[in-house]
N, C-alpha and C positions, 0 to 999 in steps of 0.2 A: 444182107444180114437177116437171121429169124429172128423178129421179134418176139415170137413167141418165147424164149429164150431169153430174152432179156427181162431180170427181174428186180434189176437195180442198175445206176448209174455206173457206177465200178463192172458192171456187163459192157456197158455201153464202149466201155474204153476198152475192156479185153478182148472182149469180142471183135473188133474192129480193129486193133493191132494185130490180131493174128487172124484176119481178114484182107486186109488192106496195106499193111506194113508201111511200106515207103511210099503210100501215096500220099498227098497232102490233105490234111483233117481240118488244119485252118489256117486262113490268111486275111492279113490285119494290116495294108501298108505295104512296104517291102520284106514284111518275117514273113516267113511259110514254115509251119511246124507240119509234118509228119505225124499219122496215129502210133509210129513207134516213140516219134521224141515226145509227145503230149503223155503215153503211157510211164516214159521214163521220169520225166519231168514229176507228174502226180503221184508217183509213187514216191519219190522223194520228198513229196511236200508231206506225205502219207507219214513220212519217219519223222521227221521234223514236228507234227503235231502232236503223235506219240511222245516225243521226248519233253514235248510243252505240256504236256498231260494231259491232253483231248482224248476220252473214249468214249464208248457207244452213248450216242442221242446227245452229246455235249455240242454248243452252238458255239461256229467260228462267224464270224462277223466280216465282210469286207465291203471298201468303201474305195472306187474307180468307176471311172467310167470303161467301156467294154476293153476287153481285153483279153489277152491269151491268157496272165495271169488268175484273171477268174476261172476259167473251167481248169489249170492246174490245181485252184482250190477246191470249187469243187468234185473234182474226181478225186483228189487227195483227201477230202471229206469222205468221199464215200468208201475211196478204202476201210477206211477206223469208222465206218456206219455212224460218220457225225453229220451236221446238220451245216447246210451252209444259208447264213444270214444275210444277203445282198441288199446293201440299205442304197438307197435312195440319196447320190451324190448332187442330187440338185436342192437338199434340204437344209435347211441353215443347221448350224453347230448343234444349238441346243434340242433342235427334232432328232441329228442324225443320235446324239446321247440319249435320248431320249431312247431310241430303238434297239442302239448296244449293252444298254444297262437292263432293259424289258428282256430280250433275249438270251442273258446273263451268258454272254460268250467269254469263253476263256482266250481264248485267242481276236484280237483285230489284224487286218492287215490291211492297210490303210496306205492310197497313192501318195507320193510326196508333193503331189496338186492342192492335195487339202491338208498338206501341213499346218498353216491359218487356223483350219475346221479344228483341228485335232489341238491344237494348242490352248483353244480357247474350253474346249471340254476335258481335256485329257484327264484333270484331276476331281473331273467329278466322277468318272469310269467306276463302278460299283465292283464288278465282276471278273474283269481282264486284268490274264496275269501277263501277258505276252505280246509288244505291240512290234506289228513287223512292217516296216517302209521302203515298199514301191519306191527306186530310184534313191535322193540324195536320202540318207537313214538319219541323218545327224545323232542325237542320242539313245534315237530308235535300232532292234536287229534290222541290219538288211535282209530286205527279203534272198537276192539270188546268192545272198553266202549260206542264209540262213536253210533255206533250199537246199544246195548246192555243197553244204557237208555233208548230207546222207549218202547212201548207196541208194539204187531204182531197182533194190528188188525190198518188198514188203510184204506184210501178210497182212490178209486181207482180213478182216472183223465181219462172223457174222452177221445177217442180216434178215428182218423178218419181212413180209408184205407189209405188214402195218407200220413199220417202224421211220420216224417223218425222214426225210431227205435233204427237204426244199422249205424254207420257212421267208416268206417274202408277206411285206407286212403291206395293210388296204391301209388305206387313212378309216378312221373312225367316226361315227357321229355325233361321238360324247368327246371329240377334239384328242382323242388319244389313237393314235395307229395301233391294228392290231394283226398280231404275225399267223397268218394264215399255212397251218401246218398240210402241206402235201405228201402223202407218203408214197411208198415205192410203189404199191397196190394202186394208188392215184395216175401215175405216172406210166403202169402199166397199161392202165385203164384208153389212157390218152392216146398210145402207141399203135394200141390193138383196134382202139374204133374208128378213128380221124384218119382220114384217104385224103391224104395231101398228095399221093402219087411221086413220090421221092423216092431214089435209089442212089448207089454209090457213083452214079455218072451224074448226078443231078448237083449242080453248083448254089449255096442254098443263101443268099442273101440276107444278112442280117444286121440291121440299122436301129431297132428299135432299142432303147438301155435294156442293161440285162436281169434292174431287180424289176422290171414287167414280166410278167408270164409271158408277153407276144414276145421279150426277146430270146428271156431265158429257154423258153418251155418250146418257143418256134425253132431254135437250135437246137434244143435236144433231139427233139422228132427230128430234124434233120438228120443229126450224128448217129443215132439209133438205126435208120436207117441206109446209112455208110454212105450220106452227103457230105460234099467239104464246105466248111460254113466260112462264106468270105463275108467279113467283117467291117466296120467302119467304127473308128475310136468313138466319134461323134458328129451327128446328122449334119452334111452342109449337100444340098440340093445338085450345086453342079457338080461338085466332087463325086455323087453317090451317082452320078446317069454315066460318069467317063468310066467310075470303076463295075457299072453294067456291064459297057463293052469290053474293058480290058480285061476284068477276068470271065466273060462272057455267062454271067451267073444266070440260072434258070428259075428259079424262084424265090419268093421274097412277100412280107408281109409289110404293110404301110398301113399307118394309120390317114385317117384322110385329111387331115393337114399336110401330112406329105405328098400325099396325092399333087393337091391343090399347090402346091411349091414347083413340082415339078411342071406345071403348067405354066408357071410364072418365070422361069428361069429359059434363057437360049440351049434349047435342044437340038436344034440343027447341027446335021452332020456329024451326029453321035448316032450310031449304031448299035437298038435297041433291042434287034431279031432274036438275040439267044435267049431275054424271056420267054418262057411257055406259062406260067403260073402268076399271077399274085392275089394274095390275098389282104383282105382289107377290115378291118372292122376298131373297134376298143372306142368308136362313138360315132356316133349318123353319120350317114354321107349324102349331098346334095346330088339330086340327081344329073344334073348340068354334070358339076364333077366328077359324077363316076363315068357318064358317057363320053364327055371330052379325053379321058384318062384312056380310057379304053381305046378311044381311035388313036391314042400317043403311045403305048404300046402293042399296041394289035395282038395282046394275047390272051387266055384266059382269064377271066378272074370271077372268084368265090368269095362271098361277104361271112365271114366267123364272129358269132355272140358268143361270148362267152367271160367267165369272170375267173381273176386268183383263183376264187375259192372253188371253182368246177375244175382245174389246174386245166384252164382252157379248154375243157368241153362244152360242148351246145349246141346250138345252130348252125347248118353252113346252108347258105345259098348259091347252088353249085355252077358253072360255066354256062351247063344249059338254058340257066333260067336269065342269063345276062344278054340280051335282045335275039336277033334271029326271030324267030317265028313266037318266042316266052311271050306272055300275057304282058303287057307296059309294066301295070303297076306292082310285080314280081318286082321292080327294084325298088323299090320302097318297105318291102320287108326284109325280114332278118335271114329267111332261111325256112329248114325244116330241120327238125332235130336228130344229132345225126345216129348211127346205128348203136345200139342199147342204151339211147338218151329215153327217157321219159318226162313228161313236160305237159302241166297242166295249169289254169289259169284259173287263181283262186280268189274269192273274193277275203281283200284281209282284214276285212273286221269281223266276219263270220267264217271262213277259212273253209266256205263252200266253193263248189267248183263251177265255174264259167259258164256259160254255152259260148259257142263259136259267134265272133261281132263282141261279145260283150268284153269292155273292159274291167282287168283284175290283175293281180302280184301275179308274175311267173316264178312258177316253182320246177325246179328241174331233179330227176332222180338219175344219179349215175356212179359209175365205180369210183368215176374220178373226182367226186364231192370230199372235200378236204375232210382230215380228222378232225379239224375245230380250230379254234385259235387258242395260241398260244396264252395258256392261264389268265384266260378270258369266260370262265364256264357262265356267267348270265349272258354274256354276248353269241357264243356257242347256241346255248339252248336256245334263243332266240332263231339265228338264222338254219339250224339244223332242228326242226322240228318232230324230229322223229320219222320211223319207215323209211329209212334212205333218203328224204325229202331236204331239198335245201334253198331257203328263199330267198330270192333274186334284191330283192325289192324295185326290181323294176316293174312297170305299168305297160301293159301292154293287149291285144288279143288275138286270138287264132282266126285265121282261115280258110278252110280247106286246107288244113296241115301246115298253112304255112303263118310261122311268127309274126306281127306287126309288132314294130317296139311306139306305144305313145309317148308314154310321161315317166318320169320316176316316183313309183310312191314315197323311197327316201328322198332325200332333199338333193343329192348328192349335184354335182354341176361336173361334165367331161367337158375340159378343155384341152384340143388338143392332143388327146388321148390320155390324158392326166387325169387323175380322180380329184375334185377338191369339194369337202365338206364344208357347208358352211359356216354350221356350229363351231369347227376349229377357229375358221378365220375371225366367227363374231367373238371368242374368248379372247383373241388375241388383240382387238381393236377395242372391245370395251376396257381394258387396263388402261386406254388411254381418259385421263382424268378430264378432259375437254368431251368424252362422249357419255349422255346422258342412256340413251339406247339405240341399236343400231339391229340392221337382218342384212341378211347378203344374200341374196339370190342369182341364179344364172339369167343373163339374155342374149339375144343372138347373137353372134357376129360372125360376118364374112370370110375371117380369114381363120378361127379358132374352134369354128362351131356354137361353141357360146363361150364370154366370159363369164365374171363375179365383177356383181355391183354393187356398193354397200350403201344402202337407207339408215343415213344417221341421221338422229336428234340431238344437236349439240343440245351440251352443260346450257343454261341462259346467261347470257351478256360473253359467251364464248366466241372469239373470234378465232377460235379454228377453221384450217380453211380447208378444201378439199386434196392439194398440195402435198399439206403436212399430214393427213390422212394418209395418202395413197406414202410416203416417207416412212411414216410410223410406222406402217405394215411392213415395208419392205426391209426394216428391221429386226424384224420376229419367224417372220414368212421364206418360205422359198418362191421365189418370184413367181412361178407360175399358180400358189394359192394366189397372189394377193390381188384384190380386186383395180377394175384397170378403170374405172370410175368411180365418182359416187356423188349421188345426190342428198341434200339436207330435204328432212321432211318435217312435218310437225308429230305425225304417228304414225303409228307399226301397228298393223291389225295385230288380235289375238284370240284366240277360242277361249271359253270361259275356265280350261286349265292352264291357260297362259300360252299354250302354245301360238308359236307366230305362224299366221295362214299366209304361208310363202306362196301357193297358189293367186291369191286375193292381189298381191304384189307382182306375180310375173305378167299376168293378164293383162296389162297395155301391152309388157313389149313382147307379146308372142300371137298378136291379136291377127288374125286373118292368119296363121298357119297351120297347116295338117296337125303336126306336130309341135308337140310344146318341148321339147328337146331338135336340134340342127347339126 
């Protein structure tokens, strides 16, 4: 396929049925769809929205884990140039409402897994006129009748560069997620610069969920480039190395938890040969693991920095620099920035610029730097500072071109490949009337890279115990925020505007490491 050519997601799927026709686009299990039956299929989801009243830049909402039904919605999105909302199915009720009422989608289509989710928010729904249920419907439209009345021929709505696509939300610092707008010009951006080396004979592995950029945005690039994207509902380690071999898939992105799984799990006598690619990144990788990984698939791999909000551009650290003859400590950075990235390292309290060695905020300039977030404009102007510039808040510094990632100047903690802000999780744990004050910081761990640990100061004569802490949270939280410790202290440092010096805190347990992020 020319990607040149492609200048919207609705390309993505024409261009490639009448490209491709009856080859297979994607397989999920025992379905195999066809780029002719995914074109038919979205095109009917296209009518179907239309007669729900979705048009141009109006937000649909869907809530599954992977699925063919997702990219039906969003190509069926993009015909009627609407906006497809992919929320976060590992989030409790009141976040996932939280994101369909911010995004004010007129349409939900929501699996009948989180019927539960849905029942317990349904009538707080501010926006949605239309709710469509994946499988049993009960009082909900079914989706495949709902589908499945149209006709698969539609017209297409146009479309501008700027106009968003993709609206996939970060967690926040102020405890509120905020929907990071990507537009088509983003998306382009993405297509045109990043040499993942995929073609329509390349089988493109995709395990990650799909409201991440690595799932969604690593299957597009695939699709764009007339890959079949073999899928998995949801990540189980031995299931994902059998369906390597059986549909002999060539490349695939893993975060390095999954790395590190696939180490732990019986590999023998599965055959691994038909990877040629993986790529790796969305938080540190220990080097033990990337090297043992390496000798477990004997094939390429390239490390990608990158965030939402860049819609996955940044850094790659490419096959060459992965041993052979590369300098050692080349796996310890990020990368180099890849072709029309620009990338400088600023100091952020004066917002002067680096020298190489020193550390500072990485700031990255590129096509694919989001429009903003979603009716967020102080949070916007914040991390888009102007001249194309948009700040990372990661800590980091150059060397000889190439990224070292150190610390985060936000607070932010990746577990797992997971964003989890602290501030959220402290809002949600100071309601509990037994904590007098409390900080949550990340520390390391072996198998997550780092968790969240919470330093409370109970109420006094409080016998709260750490138990009903770690309970409480798990009531408010989706399991992967909630902190998987926590220690009683008597104080929480502060700077003299109150802020908690999270720094001041992590420093025993990151004491004798390179790095203060793992």
């Amino acid at each position: 396929m020319d990607l040149s050519v492609v200048k919207s997601f609705a390309d993505v799927i024409d261009l490639g049925a009448a490209a491709l026709g009856d080859q297979d686009m994607i397989v999920l299990g025992e379905e195999r769809l066809s780029w002719n039956e995914l074109q038919a299929r979205s095109a009917r989801v296209a009518n179907a929205l239309a007669e729900a009243g979705v048009g141009s830049q109006d937000r649909v909402a869907f809530i599954d884990k992977n699925s063919i039904e997702y990219f039906e919605v969003l190509f069926g999105c993009a015909y009627r140039n609407a906006v497809t909302v992919a929320v976060n199915w590992r989030l409790a009720p009141p976040e996932m409402a939280y994101i369909v009422n911010d995004s004010q989608a007129k349409v939900l289509v929501v699996h009948e897994e989180f019927a539960d989710h849905l029942a317990s928010f349904e009538s707080d729904l501010e926006h949605v006129e239309t709710i469509v249920a994946i499988g049993s419907a009960g009082d909900h439209v079914s989706y495949f009748g709902w589908r499945d009345a149209h006709g698969s021929d539609c017209e297409r709505v146009p479309a501008t560069d700027e106009d968003v696509c993709s609206q996939l939300y970060s967690s926040g610092t102020t405890g509120l997620p905020k929907g990071v707008q990507s537009t088509n010009a983003n998306f382009q951006a993405l297509f045109a610069t990043v040499d993942w080396d995929m073609d329509q004979e390349s089988r493109n592995f995709c395990v990650m969920p799909l409201f991440h950029i690595a799932g969604s945005g690593w299957a597009l690039f695939g699709m764009a480039n007339g890959a079949t994207t073999v899928m998995m509902r949801e990540f189980d380690p031995v299931a994902a190395l059998q369906i390597i071999e059986a549909e002999a898939t060539t490349h695939a992105i893993f975060v390095p938890a999954i790395l590190q799984f696939f180490l732990l799990v019986p590999s023998e006598g599965i055959d691994l040969s038909s990877m040629q690619y993986i790529a790796y990144g969305a938080s540190p990788i220990t080097e033990d693991v990337l090297v043992k990984s390496m000798e477990q698939f004997g094939c390429k791999y390239f490390q990608v920095y990158a965030m939402t909000e860049s819609t996955g551009a940044g850094t790659t650290l490419p096959p060459e620099d992965h041993g052979g003859g590369a300098d050692p400590k080349l796996l310890r950075s990020a990368g180099k920035p890849i072709r029309g990235m620009e990338m400088k390292i600023v100091d952020p309290e004066t917002g002067e610029e680096m020298f190489d060695g020193e550390v500072g905020e990485v700031w990255m300039r590129h096509a694919g730097n989001m429009k903003g977030y979603w009716n967020m404009p102080d949070e916007t102007a914040k991390a888009l500072p102007g001249e194309g510039w948009l700040r990372t808040g990661d800590a980091a510094y150059m060397d000889d071109g190439y990224l070292y990632i150190y610390d985060r100047v936000k607070d932010m903690i990746i577990s797992g490949g997971e964003n989890v802000y602290p501030a959220e999780v402290e809002n949600a744990l100071m309601a509990n009337e037994g904590i007098a004050d409390v900080a949550v910081i990340g520390v390391p761990d072996d198998k997550w890279g780092e968790v969240g640990k919470a330093l409370v100061i109970p109420v006094p004569e409080s016998e709260l115990t750490a138990d009903e802490i770690l309970a409480y949270a798990r009531e408010r939280l989706a399991g992967f925020k909630c902190p998987k410790t926590v220690d009683f202290v008597e104080e929480i440092p502060r700077n003299p505007s109150g802020k908690i010096l999270k720094n001041v805190l992590r420093e025993p347990y990151w004491e004798g490491r390179d790095r203060r992020v793992s």
